[in-house]
C-alpha positions as CSV (number, residue, x, y, z in Angstrom):
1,X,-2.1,9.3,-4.2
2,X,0.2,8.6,-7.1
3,X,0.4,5.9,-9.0
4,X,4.1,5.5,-9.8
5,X,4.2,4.5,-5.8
6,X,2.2,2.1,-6.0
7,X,5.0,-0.6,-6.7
8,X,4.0,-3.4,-4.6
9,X,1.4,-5.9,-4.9
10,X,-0.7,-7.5,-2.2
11,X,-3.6,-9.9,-2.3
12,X,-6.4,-9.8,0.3
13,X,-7.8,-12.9,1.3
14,X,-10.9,-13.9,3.8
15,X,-11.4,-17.1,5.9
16,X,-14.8,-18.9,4.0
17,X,-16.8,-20.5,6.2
18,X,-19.4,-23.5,5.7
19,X,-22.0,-25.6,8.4
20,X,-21.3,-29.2,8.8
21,X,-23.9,-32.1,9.2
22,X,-24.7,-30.9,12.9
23,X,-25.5,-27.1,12.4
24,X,-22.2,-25.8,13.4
25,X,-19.9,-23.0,11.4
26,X,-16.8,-24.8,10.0
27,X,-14.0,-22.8,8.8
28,X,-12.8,-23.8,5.8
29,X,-9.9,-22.6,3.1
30,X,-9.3,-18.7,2.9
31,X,-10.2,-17.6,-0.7
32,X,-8.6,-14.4,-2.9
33,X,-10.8,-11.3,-2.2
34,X,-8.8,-8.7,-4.3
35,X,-5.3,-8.2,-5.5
36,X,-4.5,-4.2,-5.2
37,X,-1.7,-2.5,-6.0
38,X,-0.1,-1.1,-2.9
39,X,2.4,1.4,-1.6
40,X,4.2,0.5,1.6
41,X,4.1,3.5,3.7
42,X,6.1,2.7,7.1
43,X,7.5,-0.6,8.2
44,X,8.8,-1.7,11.6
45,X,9.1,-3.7,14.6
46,X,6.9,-3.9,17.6
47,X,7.3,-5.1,21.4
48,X,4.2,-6.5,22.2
49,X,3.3,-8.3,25.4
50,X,2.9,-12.3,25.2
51,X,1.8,-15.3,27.6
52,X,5.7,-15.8,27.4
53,X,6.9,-12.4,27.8
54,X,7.7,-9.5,25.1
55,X,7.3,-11.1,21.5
56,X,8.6,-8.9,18.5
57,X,6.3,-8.5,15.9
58,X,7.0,-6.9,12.2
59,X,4.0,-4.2,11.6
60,X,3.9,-2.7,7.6
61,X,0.9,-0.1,6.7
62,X,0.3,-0.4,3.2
63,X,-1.6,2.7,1.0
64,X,-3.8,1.2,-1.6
65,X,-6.8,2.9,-3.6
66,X,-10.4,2.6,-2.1
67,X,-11.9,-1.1,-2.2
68,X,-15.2,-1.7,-0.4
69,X,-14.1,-5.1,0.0
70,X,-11.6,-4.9,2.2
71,X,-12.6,-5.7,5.7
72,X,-10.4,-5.8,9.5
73,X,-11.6,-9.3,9.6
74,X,-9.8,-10.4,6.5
75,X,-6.0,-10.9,6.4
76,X,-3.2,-10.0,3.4
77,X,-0.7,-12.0,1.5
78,X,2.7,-9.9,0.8
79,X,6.3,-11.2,-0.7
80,X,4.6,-14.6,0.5
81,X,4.1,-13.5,4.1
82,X,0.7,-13.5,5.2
83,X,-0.4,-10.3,7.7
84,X,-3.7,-10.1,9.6
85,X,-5.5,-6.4,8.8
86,X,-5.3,-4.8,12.3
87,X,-6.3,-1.1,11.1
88,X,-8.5,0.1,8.2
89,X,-8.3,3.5,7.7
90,X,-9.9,5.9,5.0
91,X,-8.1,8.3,3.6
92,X,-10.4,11.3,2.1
93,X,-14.0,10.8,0.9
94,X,-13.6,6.9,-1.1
95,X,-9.8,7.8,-2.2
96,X,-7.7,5.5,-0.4
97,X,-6.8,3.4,2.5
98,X,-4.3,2.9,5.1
99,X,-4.1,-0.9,6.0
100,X,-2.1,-1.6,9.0
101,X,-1.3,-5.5,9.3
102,X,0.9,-7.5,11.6
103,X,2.5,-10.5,10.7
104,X,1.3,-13.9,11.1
105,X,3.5,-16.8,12.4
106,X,2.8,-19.9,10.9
């Protein structure tokens, strides 16, 4: 992995959590995990079956160096889209990752 690729710069965020007065899990604002430097490896669009027929949905996979806390359940904040993680994938022995994400309609 070279560094002069790594141009872009994503932030990875997860959902907190917190119990209210009656026991159950609340979820509450999403707070900054990490901020990585990233290269954006492949970008496109995706026809993905909906309740309302085929929805189009913009898929990047982004290259950053190895983080142990980066997680499938936590979601990524690019050129102020946010993306949910839908693919971690490890690229040699701790070198790298491959983050696939899809992007979130607000």
């Amino acid at each position: 992995m070279k560094s002069g690729r790594l141009v872009e710069i994503v932030v990875i965020e997860r959902r907190g959590f917190s119990v209210n007065d009656a026991g159950t899990p609340v979820a509450g604002d999403p707070y900054e995990v990490a901020t990585l430097r990233a290269e954006r490896v492949s970008q496109g669009l995706v026809d993905r079956p909906g309740p309302d027929g085929a929805r189009v949905e913009l898929t990047v996979v982004f290259r950053v160096r190895f983080s142990d806390q980066v997680k499938v359940s936590d979601r990524l904040a690019w050129n102020n889209q946010l993306f949910e993680i839908t693919r971690v994938e490890p690229i040699g022995r701790r070198k790298g990752l491959d983050l696939e994400c899809m992007r979130i309609d607000r």
